[in-house]
C-alpha positions in Angstrom: 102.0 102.1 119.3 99.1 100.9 117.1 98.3 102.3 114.2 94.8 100.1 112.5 92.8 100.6 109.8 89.1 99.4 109.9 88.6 98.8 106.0 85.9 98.1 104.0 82.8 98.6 101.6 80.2 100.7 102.9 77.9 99.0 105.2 80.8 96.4 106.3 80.7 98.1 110.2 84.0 99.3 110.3 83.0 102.7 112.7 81.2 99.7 115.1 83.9 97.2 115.2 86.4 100.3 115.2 85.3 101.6 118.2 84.9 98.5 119.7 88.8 97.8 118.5 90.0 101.2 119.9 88.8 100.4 123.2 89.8 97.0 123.2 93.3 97.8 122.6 93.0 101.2 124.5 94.0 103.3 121.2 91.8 106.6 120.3 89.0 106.0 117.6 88.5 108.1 114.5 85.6 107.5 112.1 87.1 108.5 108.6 83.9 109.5 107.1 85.0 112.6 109.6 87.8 113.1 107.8 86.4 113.7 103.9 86.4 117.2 102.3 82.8 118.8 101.9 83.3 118.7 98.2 83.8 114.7 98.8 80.8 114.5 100.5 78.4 116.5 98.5 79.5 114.8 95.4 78.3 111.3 97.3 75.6 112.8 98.6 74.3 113.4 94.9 75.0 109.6 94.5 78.7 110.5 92.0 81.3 108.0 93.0 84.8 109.3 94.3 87.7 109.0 91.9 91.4 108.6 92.6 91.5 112.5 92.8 88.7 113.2 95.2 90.7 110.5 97.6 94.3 111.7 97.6 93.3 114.7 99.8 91.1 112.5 102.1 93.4 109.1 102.2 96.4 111.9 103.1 94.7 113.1 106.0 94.1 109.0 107.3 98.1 108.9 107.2 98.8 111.9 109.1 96.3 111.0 111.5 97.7 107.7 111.8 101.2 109.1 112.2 100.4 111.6 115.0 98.8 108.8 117.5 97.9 105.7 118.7 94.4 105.2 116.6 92.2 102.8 115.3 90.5 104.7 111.9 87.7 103.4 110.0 88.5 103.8 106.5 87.2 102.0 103.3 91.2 101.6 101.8 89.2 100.6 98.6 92.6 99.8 96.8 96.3 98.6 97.1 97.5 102.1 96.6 95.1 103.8 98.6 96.5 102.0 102.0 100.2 102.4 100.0 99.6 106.2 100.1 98.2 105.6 104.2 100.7 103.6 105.0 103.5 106.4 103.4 101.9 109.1 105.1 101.4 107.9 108.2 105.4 106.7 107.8 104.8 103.8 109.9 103.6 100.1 110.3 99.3 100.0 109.5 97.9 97.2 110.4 94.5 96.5 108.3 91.6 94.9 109.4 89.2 93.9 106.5 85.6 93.7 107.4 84.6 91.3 104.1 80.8 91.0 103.7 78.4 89.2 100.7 76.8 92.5 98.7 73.1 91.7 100.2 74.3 92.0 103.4 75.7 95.1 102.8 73.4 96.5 100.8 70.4 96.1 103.6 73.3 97.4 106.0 73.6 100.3 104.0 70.0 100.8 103.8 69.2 100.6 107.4 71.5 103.8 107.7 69.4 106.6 107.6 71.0 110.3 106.7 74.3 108.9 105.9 75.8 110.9 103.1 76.8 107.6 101.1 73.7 106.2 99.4 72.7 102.3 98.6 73.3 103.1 94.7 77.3 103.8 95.6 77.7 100.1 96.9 78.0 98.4 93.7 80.9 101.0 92.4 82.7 100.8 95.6 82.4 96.7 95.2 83.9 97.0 91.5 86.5 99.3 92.8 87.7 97.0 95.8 91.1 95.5 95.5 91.4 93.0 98.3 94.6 93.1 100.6 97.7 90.9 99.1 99.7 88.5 101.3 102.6 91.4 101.1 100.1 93.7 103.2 99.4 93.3 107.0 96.3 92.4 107.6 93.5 90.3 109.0 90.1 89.0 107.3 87.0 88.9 109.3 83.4 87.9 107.8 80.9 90.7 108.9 78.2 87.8 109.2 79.8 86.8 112.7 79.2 88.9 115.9 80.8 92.2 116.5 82.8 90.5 119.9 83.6 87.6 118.2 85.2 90.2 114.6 87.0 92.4 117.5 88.4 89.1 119.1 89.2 87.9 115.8 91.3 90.8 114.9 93.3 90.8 118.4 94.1 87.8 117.9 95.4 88.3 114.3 97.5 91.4 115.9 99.1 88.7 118.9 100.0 86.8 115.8 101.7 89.5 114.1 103.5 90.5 117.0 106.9 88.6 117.6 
């Protein structure tokens, strides 16, 4: 069963390349955006960054969502112990797929994205907050510059890789 996190800044395309991912490897998709308290969202919305506090309610609902299927969920997994606390909730293996992009490519990203609740003036906090995955973490690297088939193919062939 796979269990794949789509991570990334704003504006990196993880709800494209998810659901490109989730059908590639025939796993349900879940955009984690969906997933966010209204409080969360209103408080973005209003162009306030989220804190550690606002997330624990949020990131615990990625883990159980990832425990109770096979899914691919786009989530930003900003920090180490935000895909920890995923990765102990879901109680299983996560495999993360990091969607890494130069700020001025996502920043016109983000711009392009009309009525989104997270506004251009949130990139630059969610940049400074970004912890990028270790060596000890599963994972694969993709730059966003390259085409969305060629990311996807990238990313299944990081999971062959993985698998023994």
């Amino acid at each position: 069963m796979s269990r794949i996190v789509v991570m990334g800044v704003s504006g990196c395309g993880k709800s494209s390349i998810g659901q490109a991912l989730a059908k590639a490897v025939g796993a349900a998709f879940l955009d984690g955006d969906d997933l966010h308290p209204a409080s969360n969202i209103a408080k973005m919305r209003r162009g306030e960054a989220l804190n550690d506090d606002d997330r624990a309610p949020w990131l615990a609902k990625v883990g159980k969502a990832l425990a109770a299927d096979n899914r691919v969920i786009a989530c930003s997994a900003l920090k180490r112990k935000y895909r920890d606390q995923i990765r102990e909730t879901a109680q299983a293996e996560v495999i993360f797929f990091y969607l890494r992009g130069q700020r001025e490519t996502l920043l016109q990203r983000v711009a392009r994205r009309p009525g989104h609740f997270m506004p251009a003036s949130l990139l630059d906090s969610q940049l400074a907050t970004f912890e990028e995955p270790l060596p000890d973490e599963t994972h694969v690297v993709a730059d966003i510059e390259q085409e969305p088939a060629a990311i996807v193919g990238l990313f299944l062939l990081g999971m062959k890789e993985m698998t023994p």
